[in-house]
N, C-alpha and C positions, 0 to 999 in steps of 0.2 A: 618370258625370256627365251631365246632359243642364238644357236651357234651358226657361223658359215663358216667354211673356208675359201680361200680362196687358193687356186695355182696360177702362179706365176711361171704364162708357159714363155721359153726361153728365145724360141723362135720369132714370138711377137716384138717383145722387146728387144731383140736384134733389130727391128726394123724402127724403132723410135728411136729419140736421140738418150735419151736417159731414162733408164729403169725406174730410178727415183720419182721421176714425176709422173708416170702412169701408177706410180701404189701411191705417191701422192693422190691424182686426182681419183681413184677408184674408193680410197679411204674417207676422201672429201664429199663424195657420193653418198655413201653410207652415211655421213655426220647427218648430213642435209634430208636423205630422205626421212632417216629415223629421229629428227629434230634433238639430238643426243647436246645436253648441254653440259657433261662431264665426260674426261675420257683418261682412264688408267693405261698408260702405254708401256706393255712387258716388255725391257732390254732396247729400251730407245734408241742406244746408240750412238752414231755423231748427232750433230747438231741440224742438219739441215731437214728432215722430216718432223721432227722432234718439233722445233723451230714453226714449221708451217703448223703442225696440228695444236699446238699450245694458242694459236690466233684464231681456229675455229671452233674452240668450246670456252665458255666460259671457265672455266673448272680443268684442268689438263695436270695430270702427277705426273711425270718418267719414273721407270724403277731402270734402275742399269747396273750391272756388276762390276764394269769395271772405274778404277777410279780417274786415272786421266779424261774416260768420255764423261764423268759424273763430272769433276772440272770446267769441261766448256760447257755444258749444260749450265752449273751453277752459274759461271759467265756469264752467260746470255740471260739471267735474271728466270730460267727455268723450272718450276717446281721439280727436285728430284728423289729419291730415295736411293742410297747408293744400298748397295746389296742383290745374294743372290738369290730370285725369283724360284722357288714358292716359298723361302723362307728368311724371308724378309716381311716385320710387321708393316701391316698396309692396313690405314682406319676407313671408312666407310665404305659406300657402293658406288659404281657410275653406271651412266648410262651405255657406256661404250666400252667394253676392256678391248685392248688391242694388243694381240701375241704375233706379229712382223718378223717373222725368219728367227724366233727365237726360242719356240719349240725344243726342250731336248731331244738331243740327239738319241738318246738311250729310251728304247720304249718301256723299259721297268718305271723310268721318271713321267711318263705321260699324266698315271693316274693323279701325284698329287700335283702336278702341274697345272694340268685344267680342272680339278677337282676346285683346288684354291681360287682361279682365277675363275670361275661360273659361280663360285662363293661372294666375289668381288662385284657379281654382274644386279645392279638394280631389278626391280622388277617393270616387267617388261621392256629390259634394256638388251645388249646383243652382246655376244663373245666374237671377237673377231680374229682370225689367224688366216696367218697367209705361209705358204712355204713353196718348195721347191721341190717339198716330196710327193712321190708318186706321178710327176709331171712326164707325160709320154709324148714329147716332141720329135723333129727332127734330129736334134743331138740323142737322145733314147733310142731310138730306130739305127741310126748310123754305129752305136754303141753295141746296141744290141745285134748285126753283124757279124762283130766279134768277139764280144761272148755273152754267150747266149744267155747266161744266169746275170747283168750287167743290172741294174735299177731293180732286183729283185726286191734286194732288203729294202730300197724307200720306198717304193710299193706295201711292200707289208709295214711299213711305219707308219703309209697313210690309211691304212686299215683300220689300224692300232688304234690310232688319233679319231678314227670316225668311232669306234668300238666305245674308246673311253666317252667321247663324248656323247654321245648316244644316250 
């Protein structure tokens, strides 16, 4: 088992037409390379990524906290767990857990955060998290200008998140 992250830098995606489909196809990557035929997805969300990756594993749960997006999910014939992630019971392991921009924001909550979900992760399966922390683009630079301490704290959030998982 081992972890990536990914950054979502902000400047790339200005130049495509939708964010959604570049973590779309980066995530659809990841399915295919590592032949993942289950996938745990932390704080799914709406419906349209959720949607695509329930059609490339055989096996796809959502966990989501909130209950109108737990709604269209159920809608659309979606496996879900409504509840809030890391304590929310969740039975078996997959090949893929995928934590998509849902990371807490509090780095006291890191530990049981990915502690649970790397508990979720099969053996020789992947933990996948994508976020927006610690991302030193264009908008960081132009930010950082004016004032100088600007993306400090996501920076050390992305520290954090490498620390715990580590």
């Amino acid at each position: 088992m081992y972890f990536v992250t990914m950054y979502c830098m902000i400047h790339t995606l200005k130049t495509a037409t939708d964010q959604k489909q570049i973590v779309l196809k980066k995530i659809s990557e990841v399915i295919a390379e590592h032949h993942s035929q289950s996938l745990l997805d932390i704080g799914a969300g709406q419906r349209f990524l959720a949607t695509a990756l329930s059609q490339k594993v055989p096996r796809y749960v959502a966990v989501e906290s909130d209950p109108q997006r737990t709604a269209v999910l159920r809608a659309k014939n979606i496996p879900v767990i409504e509840g809030v992630f890391p304590h929310t019971h969740i039975q078996g392991v997959y090949d893929l857990v995928l934590a998509s921009h849902s990371s807490p924001e509090s780095a006291e909550l890191y530990e049981p955060f990915f502690t649970k979900a790397w508990n979720l992760v099969a053996t020789g399966g992947l933990l996948l998290t994508i976020t927006f922390k610690g991302v030193q683009d264009d908008l960081f630079a132009l930010a950082r200008r004016f004032d100088k301490n600007w993306g400090d704290d996501d920076l050390l959030k992305l520290h954090e998140i490498h620390r715990v998982l580590s």
